[in-house]
N, C-alpha and C positions, 0 to 999 in steps of 0.2 A: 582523438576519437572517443575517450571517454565522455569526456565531457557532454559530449551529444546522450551519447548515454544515459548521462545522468539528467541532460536537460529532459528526454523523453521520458524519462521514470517520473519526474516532474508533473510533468506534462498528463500522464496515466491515472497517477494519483491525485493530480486537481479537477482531472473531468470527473473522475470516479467519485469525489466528496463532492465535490456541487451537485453533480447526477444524485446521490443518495439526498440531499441539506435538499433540494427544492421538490425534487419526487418520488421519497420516500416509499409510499406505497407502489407506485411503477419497479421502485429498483426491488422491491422484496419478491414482485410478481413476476419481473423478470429476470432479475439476476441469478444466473445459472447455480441451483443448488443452494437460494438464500432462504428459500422458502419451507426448507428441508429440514433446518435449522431448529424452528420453532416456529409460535404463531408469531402474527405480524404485533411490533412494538413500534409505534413510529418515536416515542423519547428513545428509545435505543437507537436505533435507526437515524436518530438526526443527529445524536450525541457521536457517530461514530461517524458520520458525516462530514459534521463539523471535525474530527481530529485529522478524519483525512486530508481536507481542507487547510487546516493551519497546520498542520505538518510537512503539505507540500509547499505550503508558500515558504515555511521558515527555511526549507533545505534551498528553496528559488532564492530568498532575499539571502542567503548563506552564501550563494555561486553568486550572483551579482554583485556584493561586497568582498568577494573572495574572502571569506572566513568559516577555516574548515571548523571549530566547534559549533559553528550554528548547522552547517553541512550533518555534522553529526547529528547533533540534537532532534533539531527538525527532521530528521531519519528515524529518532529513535521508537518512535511511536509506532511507526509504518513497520520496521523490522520487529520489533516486539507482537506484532499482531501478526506478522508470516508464521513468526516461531509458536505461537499459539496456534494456529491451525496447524503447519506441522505436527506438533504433539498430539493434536486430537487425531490428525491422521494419522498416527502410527497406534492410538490407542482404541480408536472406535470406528474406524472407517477400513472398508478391505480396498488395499492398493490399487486394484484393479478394477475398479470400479469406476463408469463416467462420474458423479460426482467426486472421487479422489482423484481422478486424473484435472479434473476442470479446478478443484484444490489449488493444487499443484501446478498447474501453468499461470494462474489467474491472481492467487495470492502467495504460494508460498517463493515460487523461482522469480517471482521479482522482486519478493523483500530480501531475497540472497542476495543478487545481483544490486540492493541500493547498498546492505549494508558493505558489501565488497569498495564501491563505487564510494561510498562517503569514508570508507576508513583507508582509501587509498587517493584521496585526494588530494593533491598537492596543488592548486593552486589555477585560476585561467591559465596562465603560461608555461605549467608543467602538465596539464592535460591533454 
C-alpha cells in the first residue's frame, strides 16, 4: 500500500513542476497563496519548476530500479522545501489562517508523508 503511496506523491509532484516549467505565470496567478509570496519572477518560478520535476522523476526512476538511495535523494529536494515552508510558517504566518492552512495541506503534509515514504522504503516486494 505504500508504495501507491509513494507512486502518487510522485505523480503530485511531476504535474505540480511541469504545471509551474511550462506555465509559469498561470501557476503564480493561480496557485493558492503563490502570489502572496512576492512579485511574479518567472527564473524563479521555472528554477523551482524544474527541481520539482527532476526530483520527482529521480524518486520515479528510484522505485522503478528499486534503489532506495536514489528514493532518498530524488526526495531530498522536495522534503527540504516542506521543511522551508514549515519554518516560515511557524515564523511569519498565523496558523489559522487560509493561506497557513492551504501551506500545510499543499506543501508541507506531503513533503512529511514523502520523507516518511522514502526513508521507509524497503524495496517493490517489501511495500
Amino acid at each position: 500500500m505504500r508504495i501507491y503511496a509513494l507512486w502518487a506523491l510522485v505523480a503530485y509532484y511531476l504535474i505540480t513542476g511541469l504545471f509551474i516549467s511550462i506555465a509559469p505565470l498561470t501557476f503564480y496567478e493561480t496557485g493558492p497563496g503563490v502570489s502572496d509570496t512576492g512579485p511574479y519572477n518567472m527564473h524563479f518560478l521555472l528554477d523551482v519548476g524544474f527541481a520539482f520535476t527532476i526530483s520527482a522523476l529521480g524518486v520515479a526512476y528510484g522505485i522503478y530500479r528499486d534503489l532506495k538511495p536514489l528514493v532518498i535523494f530524488g526526495s531530498a529536494w522536495l522534503v527540504v522545501h516542506g521543511v522551508f515552508h514549515l519554518v516560515l510558517w511557524f515564523l511569519h504566518t498565523d496558523p489559522g489562517s487560509e493561506a497557513a492552512i492551504t501551506d500545510l495541506v499543499l506543501v508541507v503534509l506531503p513533503a512529511a508523508l514523502l520523507a516518511y515514504l522514502a526513508a521507509t522504503y524497503t524495496g517493490l516486494k517489501g511495500n
